[in-house]
C-alpha positions as CSV (number, residue, x, y, z in Angstrom):
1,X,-17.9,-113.9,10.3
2,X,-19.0,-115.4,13.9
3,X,-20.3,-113.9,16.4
4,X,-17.7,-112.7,18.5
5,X,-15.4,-112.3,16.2
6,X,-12.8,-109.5,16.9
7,X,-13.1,-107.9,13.4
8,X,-16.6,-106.9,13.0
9,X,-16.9,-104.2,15.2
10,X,-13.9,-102.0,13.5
11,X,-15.2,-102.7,9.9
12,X,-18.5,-101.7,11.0
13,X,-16.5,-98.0,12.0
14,X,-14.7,-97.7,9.1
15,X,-18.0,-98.3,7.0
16,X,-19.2,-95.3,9.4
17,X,-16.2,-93.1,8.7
18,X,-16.6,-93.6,5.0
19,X,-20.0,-92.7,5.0
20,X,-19.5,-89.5,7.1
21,X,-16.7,-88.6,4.9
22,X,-18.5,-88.5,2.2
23,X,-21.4,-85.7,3.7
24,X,-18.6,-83.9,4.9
25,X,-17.5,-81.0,2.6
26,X,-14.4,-81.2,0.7
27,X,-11.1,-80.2,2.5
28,X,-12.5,-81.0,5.8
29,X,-11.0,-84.2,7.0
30,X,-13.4,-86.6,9.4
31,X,-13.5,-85.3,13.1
32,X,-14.0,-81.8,12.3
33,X,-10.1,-80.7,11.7
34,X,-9.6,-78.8,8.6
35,X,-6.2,-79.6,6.7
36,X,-3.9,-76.6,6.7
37,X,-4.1,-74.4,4.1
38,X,-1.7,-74.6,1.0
39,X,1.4,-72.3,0.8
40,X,0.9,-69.3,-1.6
41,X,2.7,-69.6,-5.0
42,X,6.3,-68.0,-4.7
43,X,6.4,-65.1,-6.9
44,X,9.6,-63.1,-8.1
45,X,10.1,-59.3,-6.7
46,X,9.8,-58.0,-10.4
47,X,6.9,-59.5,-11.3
48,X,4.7,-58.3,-8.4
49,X,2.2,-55.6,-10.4
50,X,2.7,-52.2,-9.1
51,X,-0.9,-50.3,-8.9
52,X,-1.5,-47.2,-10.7
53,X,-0.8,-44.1,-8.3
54,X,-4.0,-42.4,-7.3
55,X,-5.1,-38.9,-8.6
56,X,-6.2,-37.0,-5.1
57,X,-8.3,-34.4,-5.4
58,X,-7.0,-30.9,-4.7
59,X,-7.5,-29.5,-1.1
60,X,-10.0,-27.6,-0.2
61,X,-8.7,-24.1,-0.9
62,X,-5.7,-25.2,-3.6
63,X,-5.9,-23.8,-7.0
64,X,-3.9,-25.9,-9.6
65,X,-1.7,-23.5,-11.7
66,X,-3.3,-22.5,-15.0
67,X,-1.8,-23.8,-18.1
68,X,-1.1,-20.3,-19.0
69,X,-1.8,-16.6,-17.3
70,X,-4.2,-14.6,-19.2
71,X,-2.2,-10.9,-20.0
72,X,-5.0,-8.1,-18.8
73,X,-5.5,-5.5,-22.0
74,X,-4.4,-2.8,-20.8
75,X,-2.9,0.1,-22.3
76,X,1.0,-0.6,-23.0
77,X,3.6,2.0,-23.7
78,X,5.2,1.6,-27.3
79,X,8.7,0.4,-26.6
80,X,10.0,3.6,-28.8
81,X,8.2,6.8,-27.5
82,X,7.3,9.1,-30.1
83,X,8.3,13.2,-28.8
84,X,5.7,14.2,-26.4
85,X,3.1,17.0,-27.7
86,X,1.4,19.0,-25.2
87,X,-1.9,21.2,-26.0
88,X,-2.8,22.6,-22.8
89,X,-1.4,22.9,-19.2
90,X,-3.8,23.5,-16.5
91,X,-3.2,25.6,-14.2
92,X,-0.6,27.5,-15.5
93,X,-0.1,29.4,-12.4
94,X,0.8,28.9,-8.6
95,X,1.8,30.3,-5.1
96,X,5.9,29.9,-4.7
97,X,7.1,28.2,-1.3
98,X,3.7,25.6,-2.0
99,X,3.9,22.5,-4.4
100,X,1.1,23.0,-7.6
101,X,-0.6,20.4,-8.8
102,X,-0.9,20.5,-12.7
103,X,-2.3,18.2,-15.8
104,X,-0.7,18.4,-19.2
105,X,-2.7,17.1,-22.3
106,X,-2.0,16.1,-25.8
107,X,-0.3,13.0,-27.6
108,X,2.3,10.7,-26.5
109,X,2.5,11.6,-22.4
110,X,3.0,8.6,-20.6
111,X,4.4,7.9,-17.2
112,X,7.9,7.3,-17.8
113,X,7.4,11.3,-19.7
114,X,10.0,13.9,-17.8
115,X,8.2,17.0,-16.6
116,X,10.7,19.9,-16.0
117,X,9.4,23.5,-14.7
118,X,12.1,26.0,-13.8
119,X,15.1,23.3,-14.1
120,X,13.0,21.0,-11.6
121,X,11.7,17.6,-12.4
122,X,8.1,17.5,-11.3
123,X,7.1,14.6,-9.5
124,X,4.2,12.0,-11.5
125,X,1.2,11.5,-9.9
126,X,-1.1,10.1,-12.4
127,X,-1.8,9.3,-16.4
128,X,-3.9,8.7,-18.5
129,X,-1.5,7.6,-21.3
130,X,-1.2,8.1,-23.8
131,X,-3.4,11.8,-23.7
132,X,-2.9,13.2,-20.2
133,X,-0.2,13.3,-17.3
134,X,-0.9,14.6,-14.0
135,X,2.6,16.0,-11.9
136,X,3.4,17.5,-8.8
137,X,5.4,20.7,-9.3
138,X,7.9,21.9,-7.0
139,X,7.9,25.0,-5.0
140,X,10.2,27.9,-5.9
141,X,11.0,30.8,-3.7
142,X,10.8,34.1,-5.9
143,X,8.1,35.1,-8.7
144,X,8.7,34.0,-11.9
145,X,8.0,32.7,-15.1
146,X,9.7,29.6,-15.4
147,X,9.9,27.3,-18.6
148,X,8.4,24.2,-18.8
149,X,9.8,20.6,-21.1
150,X,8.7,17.4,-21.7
151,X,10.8,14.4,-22.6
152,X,10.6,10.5,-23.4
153,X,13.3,8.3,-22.9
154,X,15.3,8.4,-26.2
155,X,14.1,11.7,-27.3
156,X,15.3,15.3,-26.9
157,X,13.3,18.0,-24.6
158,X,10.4,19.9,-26.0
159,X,10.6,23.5,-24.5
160,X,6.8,24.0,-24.2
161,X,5.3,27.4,-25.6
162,X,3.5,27.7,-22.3
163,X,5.4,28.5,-19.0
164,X,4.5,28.2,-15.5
165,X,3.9,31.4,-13.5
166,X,5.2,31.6,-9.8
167,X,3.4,34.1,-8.0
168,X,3.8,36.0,-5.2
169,X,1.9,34.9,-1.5
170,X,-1.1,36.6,-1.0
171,X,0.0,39.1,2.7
172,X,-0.7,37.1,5.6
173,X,-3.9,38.8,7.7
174,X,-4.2,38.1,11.7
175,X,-6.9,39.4,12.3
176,X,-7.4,37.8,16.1
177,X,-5.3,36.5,18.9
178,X,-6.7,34.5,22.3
179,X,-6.3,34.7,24.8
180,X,-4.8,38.2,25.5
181,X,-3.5,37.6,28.3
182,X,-1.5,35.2,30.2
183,X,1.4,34.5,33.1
184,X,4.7,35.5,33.7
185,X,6.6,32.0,33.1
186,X,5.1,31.7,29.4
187,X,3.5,28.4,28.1
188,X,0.1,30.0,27.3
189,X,-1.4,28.5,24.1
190,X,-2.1,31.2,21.7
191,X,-4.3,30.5,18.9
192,X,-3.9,33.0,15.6
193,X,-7.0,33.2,13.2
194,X,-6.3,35.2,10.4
195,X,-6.1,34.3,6.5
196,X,-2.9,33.3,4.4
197,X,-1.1,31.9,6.8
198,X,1.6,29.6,4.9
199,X,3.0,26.2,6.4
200,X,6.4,27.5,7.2
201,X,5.1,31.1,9.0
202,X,7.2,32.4,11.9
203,X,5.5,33.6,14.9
204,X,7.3,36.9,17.1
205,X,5.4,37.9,20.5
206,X,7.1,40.5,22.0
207,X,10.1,40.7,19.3
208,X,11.3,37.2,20.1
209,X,10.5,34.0,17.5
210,X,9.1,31.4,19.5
211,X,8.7,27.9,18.7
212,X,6.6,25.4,17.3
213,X,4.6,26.8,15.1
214,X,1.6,24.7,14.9
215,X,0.5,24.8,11.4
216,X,-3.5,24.2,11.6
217,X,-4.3,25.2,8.1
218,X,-4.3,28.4,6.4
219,X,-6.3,30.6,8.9
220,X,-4.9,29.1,11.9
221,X,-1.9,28.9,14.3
222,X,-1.3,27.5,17.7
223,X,2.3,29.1,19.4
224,X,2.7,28.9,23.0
225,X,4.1,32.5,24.8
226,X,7.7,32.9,26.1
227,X,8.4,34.6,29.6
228,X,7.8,37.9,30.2
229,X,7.1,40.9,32.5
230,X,4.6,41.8,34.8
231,X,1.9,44.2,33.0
232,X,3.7,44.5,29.8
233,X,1.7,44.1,26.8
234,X,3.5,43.3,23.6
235,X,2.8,42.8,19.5
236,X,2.4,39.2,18.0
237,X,3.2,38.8,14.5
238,X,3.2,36.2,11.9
239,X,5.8,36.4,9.3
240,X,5.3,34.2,5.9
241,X,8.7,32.4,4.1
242,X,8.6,35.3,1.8
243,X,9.4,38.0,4.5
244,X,5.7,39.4,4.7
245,X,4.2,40.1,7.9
246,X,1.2,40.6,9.8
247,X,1.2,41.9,13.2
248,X,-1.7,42.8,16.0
249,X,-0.2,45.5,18.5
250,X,-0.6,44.9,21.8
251,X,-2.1,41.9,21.7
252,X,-0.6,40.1,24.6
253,X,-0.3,41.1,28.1
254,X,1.5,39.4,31.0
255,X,-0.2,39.2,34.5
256,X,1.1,37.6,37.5
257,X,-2.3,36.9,38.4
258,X,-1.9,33.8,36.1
């Protein structure tokens, strides 16, 4: 070539170019540009994988259900009860008008047992099956000896050689009344101490029944006084359910003073 000829300066580039092409690293095209990247391989729907689903770990206060629930040993109840035997009743006594609370023991007394006294079911209030049975007996109104059965579902009564004796309420005693005086309007709280007072007691001051009768146990009433006249002084009596009485004589006066 001649100087000045129009072709040596481009080859002399391109020589360049080649050169710097080749320390350039591969995909990156002369000038810095990279080419764009290729298109991802089409794949079908169906053939996408599907990951595993993940296992999370219960929460915090989740308990996974056990693969089965352990049955506690406890005592079971044959499905056929055997006749009930009873060896001893305790007590075999109590006051009528109050509930008694009484165990029978023996063989074969379970909850679902029947517990008659005097034609009354007693109520069940505790076991230990199958030796002993705890019930609730129900109050009667008069004295008596009254017969006691047991019974299991499928099985006739046993009439019990034992029976339950109902006995009369011990008198009722006031022995004090305060205060002992009070006004003419009534409304003066009156508190009886005396013994044997019974939950259902009647309270007369003056001959007349008043009401409530606060029941505080059995030495204890609260009744508050009807109306009455000026300086008379009248009786107060306390009558248990069995028509027993007590009374204190004049043991109320009224005063207008009050």
């Amino acid at each position: 070539m001649t100087a000045g000829d129009p072709t040596d300066e481009p080859e002399t580039v391109e020589d360049g170019k080649e050169e710097e092409a080749e320390s350039l690293p591969p995909g990156v095209a002369v000038g810095g540009t990279p080419p764009p990247p290729p298109p991802p391989p089409s794949v079908p729907p169906s053939e996408i994988p599907v990951p595993p689903p993940i296992e999370l770990p219960p929460l915090e206060g989740d308990v996974p259900p056990p693969a089965s629930v352990p049955v506690p040993r406890a005592f079971r109840a044959p499905t056929t009860l055997p006749a009930p035997e009873v060896q001893d009743i305790e007590p075999e006594r109590g006051p009528v008008f109050f509930e008694t609370r009484v165990t029978l023991r023996g063989n074969h007394l379970y909850r679902t047992t029947i517990v008659r006294v005097g034609g009354q079911i007693a109520t069940t209030v505790g076991a230990r099956e199958p030796n002993e049975l705890r019930v609730l007996v129900a109050p009667l109104e008069e004295p008596t000896a009254a017969e006691v059965t047991v019974q299991n579902p499928g099985r006739d009564p046993v009439t019990l050689d034992h029976r339950f004796q109902y006995e009369r309420l011990a008198a009722p005693v006031l022995e004090s009344v305060a205060p002992t005086q009070g006004g003419l309007r009534g409304g003066t709280e009156l508190t009886l101490v005396g013994k044997n007072f019974h939950p259902k007691a009647r309270v007369e001051i003056g001959g007349t029944e008043v009401e409530p009768v606060t029941f505080i146990d059995e030495t204890t009433l609260d009744v508050m006084t009807p109306p009455g006249e000026h300086g008379k002084t009248v009786d107060v009596a306390v009558i248990n359910p069995d028509g027993r009485r007590a009374t204190a004589s004049r043991a109320f006066q009224y005063d207008e003073r009050y």
